[in-house]
N, C-alpha and C positions, 0 to 999 in steps of 0.2 A: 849870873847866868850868862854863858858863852851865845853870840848869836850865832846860826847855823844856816848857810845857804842851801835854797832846796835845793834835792838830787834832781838831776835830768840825763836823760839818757842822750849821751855824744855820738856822735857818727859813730855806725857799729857797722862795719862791712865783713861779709862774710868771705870772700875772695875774690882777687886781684889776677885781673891777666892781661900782660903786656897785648896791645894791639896793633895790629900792622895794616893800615889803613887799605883801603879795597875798593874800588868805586863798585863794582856786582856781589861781595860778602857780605850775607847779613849776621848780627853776633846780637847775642842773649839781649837783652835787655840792662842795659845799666842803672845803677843807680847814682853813679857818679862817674867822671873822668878826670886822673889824675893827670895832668901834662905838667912833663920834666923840661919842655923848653917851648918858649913862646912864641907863639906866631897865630896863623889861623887856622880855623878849623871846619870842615865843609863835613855835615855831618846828618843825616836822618833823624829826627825825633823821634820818639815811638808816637805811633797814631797816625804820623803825618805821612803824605806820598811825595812831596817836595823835597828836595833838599833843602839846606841854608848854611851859607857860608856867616863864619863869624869871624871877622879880623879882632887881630889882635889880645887875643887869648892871654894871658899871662900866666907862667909857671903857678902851679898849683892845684886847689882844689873845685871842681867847679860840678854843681849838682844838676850833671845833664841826662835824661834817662832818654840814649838813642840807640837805634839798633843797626846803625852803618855809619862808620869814618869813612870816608872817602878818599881814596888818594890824591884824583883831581881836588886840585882846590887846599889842603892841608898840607900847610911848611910848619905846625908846631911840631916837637919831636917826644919822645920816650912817653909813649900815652897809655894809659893802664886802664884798663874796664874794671871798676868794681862793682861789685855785688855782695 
């Protein structure tokens, strides 16, 4: 008898939209941010009325659900809101 790893369900996003950081834009709600290049990222959490800069970011996937990038403060680049 073969063993069998359970299924679980993987990141499942429903769509992706490039972001163009804004210190006065607010945008949807994310579920994640992809960033194509690393650096920081100055960014509203949802819930919160503070900002918070984060250094050093690194390309990738990162499970942040915020509702403002900021321009001030973010040098990461190609960032993508999914949902």
């Amino acid at each position: 008898m073969a063993l069998t790893r359970p299924s679980r369900i993987v990141d499942m996003y429903q769509s992706g939209v490039a972001v163009t950081p804004d210190d006065t834009a607010t945008i949807a709600t994310t579920l994640a941010l992809w960033v194509g290049g690393s650096g920081a990222l100055r960014v509203m959490f949802n819930g919160d009325t503070n900002p918070i800069t984060i250094s050093g970011v690194p390309s990738g996937l990162h499970r942040f659900a915020v509702t403002r990038v900021y321009l001030t403060g973010t040098t990461a680049t190609s960032i993508v809101a999914l949902r």
